[in-house]
C-alpha positions as CSV (number, residue, x, y, z in Angstrom):
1,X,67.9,-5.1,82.0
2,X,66.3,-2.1,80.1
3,X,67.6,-1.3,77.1
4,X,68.4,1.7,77.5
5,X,71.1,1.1,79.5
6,X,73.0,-0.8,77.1
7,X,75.4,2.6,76.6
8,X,76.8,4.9,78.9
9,X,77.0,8.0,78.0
10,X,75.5,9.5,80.7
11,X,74.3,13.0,81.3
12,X,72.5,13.5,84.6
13,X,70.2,12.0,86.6
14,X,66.8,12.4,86.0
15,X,65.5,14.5,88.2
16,X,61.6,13.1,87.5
17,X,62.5,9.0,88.0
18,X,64.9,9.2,91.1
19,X,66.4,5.6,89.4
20,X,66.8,7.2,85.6
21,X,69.7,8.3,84.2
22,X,69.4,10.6,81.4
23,X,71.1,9.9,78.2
24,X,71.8,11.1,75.0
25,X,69.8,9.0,71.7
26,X,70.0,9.4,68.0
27,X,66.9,9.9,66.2
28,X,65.3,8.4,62.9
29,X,65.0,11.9,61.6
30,X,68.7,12.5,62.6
31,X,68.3,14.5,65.7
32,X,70.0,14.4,69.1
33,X,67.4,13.7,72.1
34,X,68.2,12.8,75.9
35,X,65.7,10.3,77.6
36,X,65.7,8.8,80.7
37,X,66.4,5.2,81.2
38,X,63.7,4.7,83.4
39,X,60.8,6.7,82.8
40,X,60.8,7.3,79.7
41,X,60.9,11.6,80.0
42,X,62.5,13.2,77.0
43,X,64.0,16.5,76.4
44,X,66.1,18.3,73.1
45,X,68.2,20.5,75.0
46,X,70.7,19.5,77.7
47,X,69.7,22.8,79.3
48,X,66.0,21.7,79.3
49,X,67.3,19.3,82.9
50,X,66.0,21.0,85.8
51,X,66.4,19.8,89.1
52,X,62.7,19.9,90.1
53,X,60.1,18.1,87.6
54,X,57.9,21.4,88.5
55,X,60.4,23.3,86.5
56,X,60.9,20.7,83.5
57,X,60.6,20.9,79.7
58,X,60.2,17.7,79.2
59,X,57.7,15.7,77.4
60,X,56.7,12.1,77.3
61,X,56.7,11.2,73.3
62,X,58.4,12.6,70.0
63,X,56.4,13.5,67.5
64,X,54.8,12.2,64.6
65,X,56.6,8.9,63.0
66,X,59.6,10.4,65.0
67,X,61.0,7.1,67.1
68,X,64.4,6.6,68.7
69,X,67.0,4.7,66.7
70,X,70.3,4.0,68.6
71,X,72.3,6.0,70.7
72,X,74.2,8.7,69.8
73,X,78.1,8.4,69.3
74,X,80.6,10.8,70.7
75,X,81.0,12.1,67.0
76,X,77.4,13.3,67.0
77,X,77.2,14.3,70.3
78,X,80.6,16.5,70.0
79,X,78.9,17.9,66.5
80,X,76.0,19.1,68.4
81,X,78.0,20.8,71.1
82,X,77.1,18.5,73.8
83,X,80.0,16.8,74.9
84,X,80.5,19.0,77.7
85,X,77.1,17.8,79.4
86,X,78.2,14.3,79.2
87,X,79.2,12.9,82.7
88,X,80.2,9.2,81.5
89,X,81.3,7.9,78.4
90,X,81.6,4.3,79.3
């Protein structure tokens, strides 16, 4: 089982990985990130979820000693104005 799909809180499908769903993570440096439970594909905005990966911005890494840390929880993902984009909370 991968590990990211230890949480539900589902946002789309990824439109990249046709198996991926995209989800919303919490950040060591404290910032919201969606990634796909599949392949791996990032992005920062919910808005950045295309349906075509020709019309993607997404990227493949964070930056610098940037890593992913757990996954976000409904308070954080409300704070940031994303709860709207969520599909399934689990």
């Amino acid at each position: 089982m991968n590990w990211r799909r230890s949480w539900s809180g589902r946002v789309a499908p990824c439109p990249i990985e046709s198996n991926g769903d995209v989800r919303v993570w919490h950040t060591r440096a404290g910032r919201l990130v969606l990634v796909c439970d599949e392949c791996d594909a990032l992005w920062f905005e919910p808005g950045a979820i295309a349906d075509t990966p020709e019309s993607q911005r997404w990227q493949w890494e964070l930056e610098g000693d940037e890593a992913i840390e757990r996954p976000a929880t409904r308070e954080e993902i409300e704070a940031a104005g994303w709860a709207g984009h969520v599909t399934n909370w689990g």
